[in-house]
C-alpha positions as CSV (number, residue, x, y, z in Angstrom):
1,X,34.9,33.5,-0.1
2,X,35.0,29.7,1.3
3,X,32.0,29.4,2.2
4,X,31.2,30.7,-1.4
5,X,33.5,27.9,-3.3
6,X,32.1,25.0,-0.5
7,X,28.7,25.9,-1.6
8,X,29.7,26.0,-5.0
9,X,31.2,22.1,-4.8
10,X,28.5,20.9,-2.6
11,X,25.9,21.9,-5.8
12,X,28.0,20.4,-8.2
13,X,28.9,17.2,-6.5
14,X,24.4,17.1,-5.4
15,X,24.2,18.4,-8.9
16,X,25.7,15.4,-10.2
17,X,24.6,12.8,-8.2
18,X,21.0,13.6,-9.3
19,X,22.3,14.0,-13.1
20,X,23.0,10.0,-12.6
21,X,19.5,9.3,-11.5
22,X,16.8,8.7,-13.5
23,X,13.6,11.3,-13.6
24,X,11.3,8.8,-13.8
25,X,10.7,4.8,-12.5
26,X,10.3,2.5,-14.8
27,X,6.4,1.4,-14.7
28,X,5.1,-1.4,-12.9
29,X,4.4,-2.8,-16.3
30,X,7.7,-2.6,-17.5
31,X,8.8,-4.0,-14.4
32,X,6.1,-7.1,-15.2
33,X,7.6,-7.8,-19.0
34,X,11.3,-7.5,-17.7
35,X,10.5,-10.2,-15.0
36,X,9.1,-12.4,-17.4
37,X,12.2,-12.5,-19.8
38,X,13.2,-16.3,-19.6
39,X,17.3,-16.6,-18.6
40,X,19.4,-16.9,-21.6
41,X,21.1,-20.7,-22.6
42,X,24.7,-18.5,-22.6
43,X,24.1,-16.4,-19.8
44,X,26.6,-13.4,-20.0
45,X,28.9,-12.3,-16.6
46,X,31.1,-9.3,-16.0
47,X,33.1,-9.5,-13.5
48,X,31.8,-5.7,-12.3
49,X,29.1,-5.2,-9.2
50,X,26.0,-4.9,-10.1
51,X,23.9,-2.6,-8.1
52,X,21.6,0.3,-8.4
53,X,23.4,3.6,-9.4
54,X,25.7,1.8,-10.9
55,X,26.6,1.6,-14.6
56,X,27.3,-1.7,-16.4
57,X,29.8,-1.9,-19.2
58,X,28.7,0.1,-22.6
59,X,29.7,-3.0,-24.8
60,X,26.7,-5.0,-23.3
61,X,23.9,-4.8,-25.5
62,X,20.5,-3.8,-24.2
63,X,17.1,-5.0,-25.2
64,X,14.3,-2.6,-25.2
65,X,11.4,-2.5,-23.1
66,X,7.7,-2.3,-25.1
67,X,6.2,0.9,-25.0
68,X,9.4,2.4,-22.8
69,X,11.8,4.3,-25.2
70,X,13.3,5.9,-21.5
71,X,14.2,2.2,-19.9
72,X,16.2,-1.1,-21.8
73,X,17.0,-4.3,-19.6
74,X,19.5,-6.7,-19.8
75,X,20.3,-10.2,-17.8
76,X,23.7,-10.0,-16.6
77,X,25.2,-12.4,-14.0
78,X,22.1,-14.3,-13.6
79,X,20.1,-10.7,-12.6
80,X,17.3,-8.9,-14.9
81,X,18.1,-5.4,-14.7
82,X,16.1,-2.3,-16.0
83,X,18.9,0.2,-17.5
84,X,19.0,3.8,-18.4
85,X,20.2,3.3,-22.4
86,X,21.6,6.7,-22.2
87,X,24.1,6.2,-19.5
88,X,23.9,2.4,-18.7
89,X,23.0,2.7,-15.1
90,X,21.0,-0.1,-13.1
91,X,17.8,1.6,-12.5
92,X,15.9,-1.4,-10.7
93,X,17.0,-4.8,-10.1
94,X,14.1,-7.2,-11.5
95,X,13.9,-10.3,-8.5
């Protein structure tokens, strides 16, 4: 019976560490337009890390990428970012 309940947290903690994740990268040309957004004249900062797998706050607002409904970006704290719209997670850091 342990062994059944470990099994059944180990699938839903690996169960939602993948739900996080993306299915799909964003593509190397969305990767292009993103690094070719200019930096903004009033550049906006959180105070939060940003990394990937992480979200960033749900009051930010997102531009979308051309012909990438499943990816948005936004430049926070001086970074280009590729974000999952859905759940607001970094998906790539744009350098």
């Amino acid at each position: 019976m342990k062994n059944l309940v470990l099994a059944a947290v180990l699938v839903a903690i690996v169960g939602g560490v993948f739900a996080q994740q993306p299915t799909v990268a964003p593509s190397d040309k969305a990767v292009e337009f993103v690094s070719r957004q200019p930096m903004p004249a009033n550049p906006v900062q959180v105070s939060e890390k940003i990394a990937v797998g992480q979200p960033i706050p749900n009051n930010l607002v997102l531009s979308p990428i051309p012909d990438t409904p499943n990816f948005a970006f936004a430049i926070v704290n001086q970074k280009r970012l590729i974000i999952d719209p859905k759940t607001f997670v970094v998906v790539r850091i744009v350098e």
